[in-house]
N, C-alpha and C positions, 0 to 999 in steps of 0.2 A: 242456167247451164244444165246442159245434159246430162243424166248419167251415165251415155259413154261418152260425152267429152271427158267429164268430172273423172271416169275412170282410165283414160290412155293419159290424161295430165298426170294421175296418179302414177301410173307404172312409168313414164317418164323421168318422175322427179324421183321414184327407187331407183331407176338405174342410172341414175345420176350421182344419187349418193349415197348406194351401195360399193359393197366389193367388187361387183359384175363388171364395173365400169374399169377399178385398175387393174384388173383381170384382163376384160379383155383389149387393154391396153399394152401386155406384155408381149415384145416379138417375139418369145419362146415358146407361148403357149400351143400353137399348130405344130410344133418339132415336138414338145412333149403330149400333147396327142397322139401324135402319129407314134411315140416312143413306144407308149402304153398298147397300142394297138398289136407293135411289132413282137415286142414281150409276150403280150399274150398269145399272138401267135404261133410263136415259135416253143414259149412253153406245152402248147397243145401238139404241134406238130414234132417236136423232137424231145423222146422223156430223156436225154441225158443232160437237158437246155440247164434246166433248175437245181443242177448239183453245182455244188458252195464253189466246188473248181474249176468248172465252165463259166459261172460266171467272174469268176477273178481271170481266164481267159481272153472273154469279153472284153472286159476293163482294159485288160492289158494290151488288145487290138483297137479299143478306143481310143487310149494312150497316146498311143504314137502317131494316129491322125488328129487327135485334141489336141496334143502341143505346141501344133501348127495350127492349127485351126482357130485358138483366140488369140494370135496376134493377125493372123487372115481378116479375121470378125473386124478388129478394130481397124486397120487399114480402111475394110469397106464400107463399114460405116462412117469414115471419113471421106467417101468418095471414090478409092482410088483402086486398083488392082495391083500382082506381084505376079506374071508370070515366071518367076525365074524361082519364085520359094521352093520349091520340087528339088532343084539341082544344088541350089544354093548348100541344104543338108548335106550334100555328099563332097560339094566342095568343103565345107567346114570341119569333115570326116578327113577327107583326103589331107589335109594341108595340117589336121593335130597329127595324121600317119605317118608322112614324109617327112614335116619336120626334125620328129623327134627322132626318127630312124636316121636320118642322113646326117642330123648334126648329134648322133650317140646322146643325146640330150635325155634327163628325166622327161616322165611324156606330158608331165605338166608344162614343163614351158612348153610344146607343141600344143597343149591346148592354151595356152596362154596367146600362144602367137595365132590360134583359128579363130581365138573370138575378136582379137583386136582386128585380122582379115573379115570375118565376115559382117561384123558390124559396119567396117569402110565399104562392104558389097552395097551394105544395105543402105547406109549414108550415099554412095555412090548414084544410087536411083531416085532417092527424095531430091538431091542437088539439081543433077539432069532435070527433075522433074518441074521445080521451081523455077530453072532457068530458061528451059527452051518452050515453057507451054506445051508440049508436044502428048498427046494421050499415055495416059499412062500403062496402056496395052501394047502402046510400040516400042516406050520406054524400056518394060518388063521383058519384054518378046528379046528383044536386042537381047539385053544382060543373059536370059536362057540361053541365045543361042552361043555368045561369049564363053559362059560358064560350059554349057556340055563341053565344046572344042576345048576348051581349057583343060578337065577335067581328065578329061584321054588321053591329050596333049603332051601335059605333064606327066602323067604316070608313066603312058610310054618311056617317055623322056629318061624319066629319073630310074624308073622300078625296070624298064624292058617290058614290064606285061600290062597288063588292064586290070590289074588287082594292084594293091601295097602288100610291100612286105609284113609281115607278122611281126608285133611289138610285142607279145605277151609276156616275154622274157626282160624287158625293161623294164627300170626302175619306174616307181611309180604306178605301174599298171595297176595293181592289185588294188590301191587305192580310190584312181580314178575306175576304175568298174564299178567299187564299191558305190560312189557318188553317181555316176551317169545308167550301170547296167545291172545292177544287183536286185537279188531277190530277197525279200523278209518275207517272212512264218511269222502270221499273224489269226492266232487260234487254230494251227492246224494247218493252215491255207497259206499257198506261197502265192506273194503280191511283190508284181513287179514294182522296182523303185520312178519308173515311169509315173505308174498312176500317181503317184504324188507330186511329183514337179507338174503333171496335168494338173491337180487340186489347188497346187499352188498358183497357177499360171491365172486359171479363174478368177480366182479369190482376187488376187491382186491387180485384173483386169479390172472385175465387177469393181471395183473401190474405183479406183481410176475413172470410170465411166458416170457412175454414179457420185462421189463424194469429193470429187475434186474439179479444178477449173482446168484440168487439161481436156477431163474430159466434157466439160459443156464447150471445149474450144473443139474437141472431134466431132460431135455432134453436129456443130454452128459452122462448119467446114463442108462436112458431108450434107448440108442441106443445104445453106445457100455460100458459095466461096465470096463472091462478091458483097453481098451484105457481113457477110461474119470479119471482113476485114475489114469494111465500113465502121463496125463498134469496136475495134484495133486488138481482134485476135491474130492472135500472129500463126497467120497460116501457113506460111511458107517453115516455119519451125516447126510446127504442130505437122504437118506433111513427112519431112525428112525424120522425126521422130517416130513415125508411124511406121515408115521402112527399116528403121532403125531397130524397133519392136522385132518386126517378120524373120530380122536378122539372127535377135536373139534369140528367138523360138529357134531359127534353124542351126544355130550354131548347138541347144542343148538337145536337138534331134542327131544334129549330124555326130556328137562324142558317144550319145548312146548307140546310134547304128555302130562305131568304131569298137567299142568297149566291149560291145553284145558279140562282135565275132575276133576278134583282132584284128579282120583285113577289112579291105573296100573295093570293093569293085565298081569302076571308074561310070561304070553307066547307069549306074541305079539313081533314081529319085525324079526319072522324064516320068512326065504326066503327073506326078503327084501332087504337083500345084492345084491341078482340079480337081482332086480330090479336096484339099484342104479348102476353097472356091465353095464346092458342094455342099460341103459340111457345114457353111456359114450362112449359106444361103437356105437351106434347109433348116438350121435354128433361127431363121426369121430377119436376117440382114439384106436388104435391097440392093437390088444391083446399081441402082441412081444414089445410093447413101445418104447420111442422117438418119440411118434408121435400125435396131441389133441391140444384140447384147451378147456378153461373154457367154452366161450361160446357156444361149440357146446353139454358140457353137458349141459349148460340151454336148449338149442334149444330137445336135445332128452327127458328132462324132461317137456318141455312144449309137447311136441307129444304122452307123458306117459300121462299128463292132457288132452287133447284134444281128446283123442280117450275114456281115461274114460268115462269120461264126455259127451263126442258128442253121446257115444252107451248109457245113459240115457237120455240124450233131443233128441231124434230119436226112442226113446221107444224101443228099440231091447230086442231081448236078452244078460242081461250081460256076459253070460256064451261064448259069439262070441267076448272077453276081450281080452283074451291070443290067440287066432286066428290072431287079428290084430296086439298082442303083435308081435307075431313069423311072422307075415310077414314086418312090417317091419321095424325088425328086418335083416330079411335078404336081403332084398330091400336098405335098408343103409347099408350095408356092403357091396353089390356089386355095388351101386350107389359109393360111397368112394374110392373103388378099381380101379371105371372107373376112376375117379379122378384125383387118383394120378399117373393114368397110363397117362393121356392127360397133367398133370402139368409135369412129369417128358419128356415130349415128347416136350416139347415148353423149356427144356433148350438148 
């Protein structure tokens, strides 16, 4: 044997069973690349970036795209899409709004009554989706366009305007703020109570994904449907579960949007499904599925906050947003792709 056979056998069998290998096995790693890049960028380019309350700023515009963002993740990785999560928030807003206002109700049972509504939204699209076969982009599209009409609809209806009435003055509020919209002093530094049901949402994904059989059953979905029902995962459960998930993200998006102002305005939450899409796919989830993790959609929602954020404490123009949106956007996807071509090259 050669001594360069002798030595590429060598560095083979290291990166075999080195760390390299379940390293660069992780679909987060090109979003937390790119994180570390954005960071450092932006701390060079704007000096107010690295004070303790722009970064709890950050967070806290991470927050509200993260929330959404890993039950987005796990949908995708099961294969499937939600065009309708964007509105679905502000339906879940609107309907804790109205209830509690028109039936003089504490505003918990109105939030009682949006989450048992929005989880039947999101039960509503896994159902369709199991039943008719039909794409899951025309499935979602429909429900969007349902819910915006709806969402106007209604409020006209009920309220006369395109906003709800203000609850701030009902029973309950103060409470439910406390839970969905409040802020803690934490050393000084005030942290939205967001970033933790974000923390939490993680955590509890990452387990699910990792540590349980629901999630080798999302996995075994999102990469082959046909074979994963052959070894009797029950896909069609695991699917409507998964919508079910996006629902509940959006229902504790749409009480913090309520909470954070008192009203709602009937048109807010178009387009933000791609945002939360972006952010999944940027921490390393395939658009074909079987393939993600929670924490790489935190990592693309903290990049969503950080590029915000860093083009206002850098004074730029905001309108150069969706510029760095769209690169990198495509920068994580071909960082990802190098990836999984160097992971699948070291089995």
């Amino acid at each position: 044997m050669s001594a360069g056979t002798a030595g590429g056998s060598t560095e083979k069998t290291f990166l075999q069973s080195s760390p390299l290998r379940t390293l660069l096995g992780r679909p987060e790693l090109g979003s937390v690349v790119g994180a570390v890049a954005v960071f450092a960028f932006f701390a060079v380019a704007a000096d107010s970036f690295l004070r303790v309350s722009s970064l709890s700023t950050v967070l806290y515009a991470s927050s509200t795209i993260g929330i959404m963002a890993v039950p987005v993740a796990l949908l995708m990785i099961g294969g499937e899409f939600d065009l309708s999560a964007g509105v679905m928030v502000t339906s879940s807003a609107l309907i804790s709004s109205m209830f509690s206002y028109q039936m003089t109700a504490n505003v918990w049972a109105g939030v009682g009554v949006s989450l048992l509504a929005t989880l039947a939204i999101g039960a509503f699209n896994g159902f369709v989706l199991t039943r008719t076969r039909l794409p899951s982009f025309i499935i979602t599209l429909g429900t969007f366009l349902m819910l915006t009409g709806m969402n106007l609809g209604f409020t006209k209806l009920i309220d006369g305007t395109v906003s709800t009435k203000s609850i701030a003055d009902m029973e309950g509020f103060p409470t439910a703020r406390d839970v969905f919209a409040s802020t803690l002093t934490v050393g000084g530094v005030d942290v939205k109570v967001t970033i933790l049901w974000w923390f939490a949402l993680v955590a509890v994904a990452s387990w699910i994904l990792l540590r349980t059989r629901a999630g080798n059953w999302i996995f075994a979905v999102g990469g082959n449907r046909d074979a994963a029902r052959a070894v009797g995962v029950p896909v069609n459960r695991t699917r409507i579960g998964l919508y079910t998930g996006v629902a509940l993200g959006a229902w504790i998006s749409g009480q913090h949007l309520l909470f954070s102002y008192d009203v709602v305005q009937s048109g807010e939450g178009v387009g933000n499904e791609l945002t939360y899409i972006i952010a999944a796919v940027i921490g390393g989830c395939l658009i074909t599925g079987g393939y993600g993790s929670a924490i790489g959609s935190a990592v693309g929602a903290l990049l969503f906050g950080m590029t915000s954020k860093g083009i206002v404490f850098a004074e730029w123009n905001p309108d150069w947003f969706t510029f760095f949106l769209g690169a990198m956007l495509l920068l994580a996807t071909l960082l990802n792709a190098w990836v999984r071509k160097r992971a699948e090259a070291t089995k």
